[in-house]
C-alpha positions, 0 to 999 in steps of 0.5 A, a space after each residue: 713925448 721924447 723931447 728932451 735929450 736924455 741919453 742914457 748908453 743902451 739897456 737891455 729890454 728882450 731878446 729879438 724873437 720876443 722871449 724876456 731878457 733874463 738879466 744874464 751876464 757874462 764876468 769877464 776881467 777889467 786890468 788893474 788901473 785902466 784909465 778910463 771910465 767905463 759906464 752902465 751901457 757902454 759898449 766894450 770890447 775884449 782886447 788882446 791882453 784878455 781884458 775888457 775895455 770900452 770901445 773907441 769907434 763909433 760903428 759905422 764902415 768907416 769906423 766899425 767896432 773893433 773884433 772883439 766887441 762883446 756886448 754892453 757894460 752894466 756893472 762891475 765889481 772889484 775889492 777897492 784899494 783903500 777900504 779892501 771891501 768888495 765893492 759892486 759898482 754901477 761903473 768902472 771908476 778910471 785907474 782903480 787898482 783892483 787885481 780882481 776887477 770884473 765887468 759884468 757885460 751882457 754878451 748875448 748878440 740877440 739881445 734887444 736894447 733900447 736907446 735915445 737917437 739924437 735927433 728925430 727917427 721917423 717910421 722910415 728908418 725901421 729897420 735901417 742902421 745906425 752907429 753911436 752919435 759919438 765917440 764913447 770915452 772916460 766922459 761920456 756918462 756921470 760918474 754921480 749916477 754912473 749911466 753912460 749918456 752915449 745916443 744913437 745917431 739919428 742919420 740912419 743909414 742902410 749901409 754897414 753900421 752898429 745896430 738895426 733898428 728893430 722897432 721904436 719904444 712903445 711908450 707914453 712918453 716916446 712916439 716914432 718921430 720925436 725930437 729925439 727919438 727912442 728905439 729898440 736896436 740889436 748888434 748888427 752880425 760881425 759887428 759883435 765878435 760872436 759873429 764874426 770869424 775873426 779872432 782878438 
């Protein structure tokens, strides 16, 4: 049972009509010495100077996910400064100076990720939205393991937000109801940019 709060940001499982999740990910660019961390499963957006960086809202209507947010953090590379090897890293380690720097994000709007609440979901809330229980920042993940440590937030509502919950992690260890429950969820339409008309 999911009785242990254990976040771990979102991980791609399939797609939303049931097909495998192939591992496909888009490279997009990371500007030299950003300062923020960014970890696996974050969400990040694409800014107006072209660049990927993490998103800073949580995803509900008061609070939506900028334009130009295109998918989930699961990696990047970059040549590092000191040692001049490329490197491929789990996260974005703040202020690397790297003028190669890319983030491999998985861009696709169908992909079905799955993610711990932080409270309990009961059956109730499939199909029901929900944002991220807080704000994303340069701390919200371990910089030992590099996984984000961002959950859903359990008070699910049927209004604008993030993600649909569209269905529960069927495993062992997880049951529709736990003290903190696991869900699978995908972007809501306008709230990734490939669904919305509105450009960076």
């Amino acid at each position: 049972m999911a009785t242990t709060a254990a976040p771990y940001g979102l991980r791609a499982v399939n797609h939303i009509g049931g097909t495998p999740y192939a591992g496909s990910t888009r490279l997009l660019p990371i500007a030299s010495g950003y300062g923020t961390n960014i970890f696996n499963g974050s969400v990040v957006s694409i800014v107006a100077a072209g660049t990927v960086e993490l998103v800073t809202t949580i995803g509900t209507a008061a609070s939506p996910f900028p334009a130009g947010t295109v998918g989930i953090f699961v990696g990047c590379s970059y040549t590092d400064p000191n040692t001049k090897q490329k490197l491929f890293a789990q996260y974005w380690p703040s202020g690397t100076v790297a003028s190669d720097a890319v983030a491999y994000v998985i861009d696709d709007p169908d992909v079905v990720f799955k993610a711990q609440a932080d409270g309990t979901i009961a059956q109730t809330g499939l199909g029901a939205n929900a944002p991220l229980a807080n704000v994303q920042s340069t701390s919200t993940g371990s910089t030992v393991n590099g996984n984000s440590n961002v959950a859903l937030d359990a008070t699910v509502v049927q209004t604008a937000a993030a993600f649909r919950i569209v269905d529960f992690v069927n495993d062992p260890d997880n049951q529709v109801g736990d003290a903190y429950t696991e869900v699978l969820v995908k972007f809501n339409g306008t709230q990734h940019s490939y669904n919305n008309s509105t450009g960076i």
